[in-house]
C-alpha positions, 0 to 999 in steps of 0.5 A: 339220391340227395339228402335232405337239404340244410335250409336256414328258413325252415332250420331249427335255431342254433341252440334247439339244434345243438342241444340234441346233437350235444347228445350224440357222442359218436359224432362228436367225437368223430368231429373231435378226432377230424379236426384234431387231424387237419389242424395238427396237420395245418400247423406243421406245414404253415410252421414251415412257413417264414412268411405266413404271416406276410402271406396272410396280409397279402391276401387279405389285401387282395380280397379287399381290394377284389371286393373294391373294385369288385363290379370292374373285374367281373365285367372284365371276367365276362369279356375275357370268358366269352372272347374264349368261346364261353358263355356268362349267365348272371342269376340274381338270386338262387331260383333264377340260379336253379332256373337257368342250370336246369335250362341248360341240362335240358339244352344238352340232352342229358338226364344226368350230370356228373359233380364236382364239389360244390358249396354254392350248389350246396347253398342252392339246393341244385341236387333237389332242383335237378331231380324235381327236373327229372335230371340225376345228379351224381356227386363225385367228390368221396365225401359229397358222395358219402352224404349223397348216398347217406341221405345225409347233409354236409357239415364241414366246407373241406371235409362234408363228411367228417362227422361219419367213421369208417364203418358209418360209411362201409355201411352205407356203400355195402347199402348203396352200391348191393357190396354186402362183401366190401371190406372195412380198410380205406383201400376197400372204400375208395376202391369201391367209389372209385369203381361206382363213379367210373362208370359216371364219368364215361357215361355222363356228358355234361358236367356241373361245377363250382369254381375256387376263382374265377379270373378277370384277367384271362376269363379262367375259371380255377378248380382245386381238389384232391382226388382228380375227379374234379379233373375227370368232370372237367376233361371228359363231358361234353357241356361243363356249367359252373356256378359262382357266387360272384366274390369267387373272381380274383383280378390277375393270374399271379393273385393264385401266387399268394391264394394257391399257398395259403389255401391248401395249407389251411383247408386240409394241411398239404402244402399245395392241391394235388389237381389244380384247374384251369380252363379257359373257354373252349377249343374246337380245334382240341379233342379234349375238353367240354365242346359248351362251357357257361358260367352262371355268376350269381348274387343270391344277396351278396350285393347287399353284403357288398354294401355293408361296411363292416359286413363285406369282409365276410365275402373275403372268404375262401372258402377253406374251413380253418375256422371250423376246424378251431371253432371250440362251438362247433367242434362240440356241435358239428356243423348240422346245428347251424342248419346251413350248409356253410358252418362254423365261424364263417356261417355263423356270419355268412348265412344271416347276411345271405338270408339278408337277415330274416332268418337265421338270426341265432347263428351270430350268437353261435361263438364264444368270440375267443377268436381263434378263427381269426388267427386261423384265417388265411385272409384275416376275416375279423369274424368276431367283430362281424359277429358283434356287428350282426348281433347288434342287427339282431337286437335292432331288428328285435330279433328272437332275443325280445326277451332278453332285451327287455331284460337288458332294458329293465337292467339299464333303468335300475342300475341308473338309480341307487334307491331302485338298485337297492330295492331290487336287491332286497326283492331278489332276496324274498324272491329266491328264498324258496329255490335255496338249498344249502349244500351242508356246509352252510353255503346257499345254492340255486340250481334251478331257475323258472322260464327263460332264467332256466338258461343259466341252471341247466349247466351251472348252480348259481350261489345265493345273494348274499344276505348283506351288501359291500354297501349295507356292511360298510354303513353298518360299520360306519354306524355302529360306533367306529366313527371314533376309533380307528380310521 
């Protein structure tokens, strides 16, 4: 039932992918019309708030601290989850992550499991893993399950299915679910998924999750969502697995003051989450609730991003979209040309440093650095300059960009030698000679150039160099006799 999943090491790169999406108007106009939404809709209730901007600072202080000390509290986390009856697994990697899932599905006795969204399984292929095992997943979130049964890929954190209209998605549920008959209203959809999962959450006894924080202080692992089917796969299996990249941990219960105001408000504009979650280990003496609960804390690299000065800031990140949805790139190209499963700003600077920069080294380039994303940003993640600073890796790693650094080479020994400069220009001017048209009314235009220089003509002309330099016009008029007139 899962979609083919976004993989930054078999992905094309950002600029191959976003040029074939730049031709599919209805998807950029069904993520036009998204993010115009929640962003209209984000402002109004932020402009509520007197405090916003101290809300912010609060966070990002409390992110930084948590990433500080950030060894201290996940030990702290285990202790207090464990003590409660929980079970910790710590997975260093995305395969030992998938390894130990699959491991205990197995463990349960179950063949299926049930979801909440999840961005972190999203980011280690679980679906695909699970049915390798023979263990059905069945996504529960409406958008996961509209991608799932789409065959499709998530291209917004918040929203995965925000690139699909209605009728986009009353097609695939007439497809999937035999409803030739399903009317076309938002009633009619969610009355349809709400019938085809109900059967999945009395039927399914183990449940997977990620989790929005994990709490050192209590052992807590938080859930937010909208539509309770998060509080359904919560209450009603019998084993709940969570998996946690381990910058998900906060230090205190309080800290969700501050993180539970800024976090529906950014991600979807509502002034708080209409579930949110709480669970702290396992109850024998309580009928409800999972009677197995493990938590499966993973790396998968962030350790290395952990010990990058100006890097580390990226796992400040709460995961609520606000840069998506400001991104003037990806409102143009969706999120399926970044070929992650985290798009947008912060994927422009999360993927690379989770891939531990082998792959996916276009997406920093994937931003025009106007910097709305970090004025959006509801813990301050600086995401422009991380992209400067990873851009720079690039170019030390000698990354896809070869060419352009030689070029930027050759510049640098040029314009450090008048005599070269001029001889350049001179060769620049025989070079065009025969790519110059003119427009009739005189002016020389340049509207295609070969090989890599092509970039600059696909969507602009460029005018021709001008016949006579600032420099030779000023010595021509030194030399022609006005050395005696007028100063």
């Amino acid at each position: 039932m899962s979609g083919t999943a976004l993989d930054p090491t078999t992905a094309a790169t950002f600029p191959m992918a976003a040029r074939g999406l730049m031709g599919d108007t209805q998807l950029r106009k069904n993520v036009k019309h998204a993010t115009d939404v929640i962003q209209a809709k984000r402002a109004r209730v932020v402009g509520e708030m007197p405090d916003w901007q101290e809300l912010r600072e609060s966070g990002r202080r409390l992110r930084e601290h948590t990433m500080r000390y950030l060894d201290a509290y996940l030990e702290e986390f285990e202790r207090n989850f464990t003590a409660r009856g929980g079970v910790v697994h710590w997975a260093a990697d995305a395969e030992e992550a998938r390894r130990i899932v699959v491991g205990l599905v197995k463990a349960s006795g179950s063949n299926e499991v049930i979801k909440i969204k999840s961005m972190t399984t999203e980011e280690i292929q679980l679906n695909k893993a699970l049915e390798a095992a023979g263990i059905r997943p069945y996504e529960t979130d409406l958008a996961e399950l509209i991608i799932q049964l789409g065959h499709d890929q998530p291209s917004h954190i918040v929203v995965p299915a925000l690139h699909k209209n209605r009728q986009q998605i009353r097609e695939i549920f007439k497809r999937e679910m035999n409803l030739p008959d399903l009317g076309g209203t938002p009633q009619d959809l969610a009355d349809a998924a709400r019938l085809f999962l109900r059967e999945k959450f009395l039927k399914v006894k183990t449940g997977v999750s990620g989790a929005n924080f994990l709490i050192a202080e209590t052992g807590g692992v938080c859930v937010v969502e909208s539509e309770g089917n998060g509080r359904m796969c919560l209450t009603l299996p019998e084993t709940l697995i969570t998996i946690a990249g381990i910058d998900k941990v906060v230090p205190r219960l309080k800290d969700l003051e501050v993180l539970l105001q800024v976090l529906p408000r950014s991600a979807t504009g509502e002034r708080m989450n209409p579930y949110n979650s709480i669970w702290n280990g396992v109850d024998p003496a309580r009928n409800d609730g999972p009677r197995a609960f493990h938590v499966v804390l993973m790396d998968n690299a962030r350790t290395s991003v952990l010990a990058d000065a100006e890097g580390r800031q990226t796992l400040n990140c709460i995961r609520c979209g606000a840069c998506q949805n400001a991104c003037p790139v990806y409102r143009q190209t969706g999120g399926h040309a970044y070929g992650s499963v985290y798009a947008g700003p912060i994927g422009a600077i999360l993927t690379p440093q989770l891939q531990e920069m082998k792959f996916a080294q276009t997406l920093p380039y994937a931003s025009s650095l106007c910097g709305a994303c970090y004025e959006v940003c509801p813990v301050k993640i600086n995401i422009p300059e991380v992209l400067i600073h990873l851009r720079n890796k690039v170019v030390v790693q000698g990354g896809p960009f070869k060419a352009e650094a030689l070029a930027m080479r050759a510049m640098a020994m040029i314009f450090r030698s008048e005599r070269r400069f001029r001889a350049a220009q001179r060769l620049g001017r025989i070079a065009e000679t025969p790519l110059v048209r003119e427009d009739g009314q005189g002016e020389g235009w340049i509207g295609w150039l070969p090989g890599l220089l092509g970039g600059w003509t696909q969507v602009r002309d460029l005018r021709e160099m001008p016949k006579q330099t600032f420099r030779e016009w000023f010595e021509a008029r030194e030399a022609s006799g006005n050395a005696g007139g007028e100063r």
